[in-house]
C-alpha positions in Angstrom: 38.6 -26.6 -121.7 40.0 -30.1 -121.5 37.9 -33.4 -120.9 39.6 -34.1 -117.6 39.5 -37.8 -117.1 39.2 -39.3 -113.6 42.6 -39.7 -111.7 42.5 -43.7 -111.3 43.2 -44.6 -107.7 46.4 -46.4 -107.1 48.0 -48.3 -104.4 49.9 -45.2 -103.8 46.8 -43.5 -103.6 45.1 -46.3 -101.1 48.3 -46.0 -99.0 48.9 -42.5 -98.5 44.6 -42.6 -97.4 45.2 -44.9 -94.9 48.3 -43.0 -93.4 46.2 -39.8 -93.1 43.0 -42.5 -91.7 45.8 -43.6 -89.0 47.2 -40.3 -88.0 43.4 -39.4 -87.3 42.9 -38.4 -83.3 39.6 -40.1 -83.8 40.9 -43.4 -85.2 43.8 -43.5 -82.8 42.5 -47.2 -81.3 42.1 -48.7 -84.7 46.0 -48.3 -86.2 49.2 -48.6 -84.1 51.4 -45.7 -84.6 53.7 -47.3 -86.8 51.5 -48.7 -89.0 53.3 -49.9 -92.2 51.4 -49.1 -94.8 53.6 -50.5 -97.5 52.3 -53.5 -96.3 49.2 -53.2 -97.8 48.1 -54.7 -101.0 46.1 -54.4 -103.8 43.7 -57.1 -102.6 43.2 -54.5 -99.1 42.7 -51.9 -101.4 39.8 -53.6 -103.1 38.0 -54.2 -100.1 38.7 -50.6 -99.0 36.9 -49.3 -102.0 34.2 -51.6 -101.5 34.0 -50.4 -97.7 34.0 -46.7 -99.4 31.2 -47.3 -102.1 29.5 -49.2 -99.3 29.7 -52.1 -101.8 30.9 -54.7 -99.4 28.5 -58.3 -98.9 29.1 -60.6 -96.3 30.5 -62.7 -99.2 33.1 -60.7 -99.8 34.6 -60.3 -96.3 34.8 -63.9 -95.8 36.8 -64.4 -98.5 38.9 -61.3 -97.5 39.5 -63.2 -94.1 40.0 -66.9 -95.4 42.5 -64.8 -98.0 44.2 -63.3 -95.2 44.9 -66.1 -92.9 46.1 -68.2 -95.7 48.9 -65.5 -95.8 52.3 -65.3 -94.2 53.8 -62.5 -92.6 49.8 -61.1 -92.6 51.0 -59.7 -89.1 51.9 -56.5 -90.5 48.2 -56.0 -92.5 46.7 -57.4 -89.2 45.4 -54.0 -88.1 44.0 -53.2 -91.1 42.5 -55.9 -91.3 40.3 -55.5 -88.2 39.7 -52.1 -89.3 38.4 -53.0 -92.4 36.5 -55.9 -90.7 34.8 -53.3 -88.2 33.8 -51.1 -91.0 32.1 -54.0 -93.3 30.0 -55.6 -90.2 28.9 -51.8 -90.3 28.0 -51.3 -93.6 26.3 -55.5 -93.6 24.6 -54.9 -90.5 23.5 -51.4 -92.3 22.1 -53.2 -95.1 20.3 -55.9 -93.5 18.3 -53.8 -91.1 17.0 -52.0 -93.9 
């Protein structure tokens, strides 16, 4: 048998996970339905792992958001970017209750 090494998780990867996140009944108020996700970058990736490992600090979303609003055409990532905003005050607020 083969050592089978970790698939390493792409922006394909990322964006084909948010897709299937957006199509989700239950997540139908977070995403418009014709979410772009090729609009999506490696720098919303990041933070989506960090929201997934539950890794995220306060730190980090603020930079996220000053990163964000620096950018042009940021309208299309807009969405996600609340969505990943709603998820990290979670996952802070989680923390800091503990």
């Amino acid at each position: 048998m083969q050592n089978e090494q970790p698939k390493e998780y792409t922006i394909e990867n990322f964006r084909e996970e948010i897709a299937e996140i957006a199509k989700d009944i239950e997540n139908e108020g977070d995403f418009p339905k014709n979410l772009d996700v090729k609009a999506l970058t490696e720098e919303d990736m990041k933070m989506w792992l960090k929201i997934k490992d539950g890794s995220m600090m306060k730190g980090d979303m603020d930079k996220y958001r000053k990163n964000f609003e620096m950018e042009n055409g940021f309208e299309n990532r807009y969405d996600f970017f609340m969505f990943i905003a709603n998820k990290a005050n979670v996952i802070i607020s989680r923390r800091e209750t503990m």
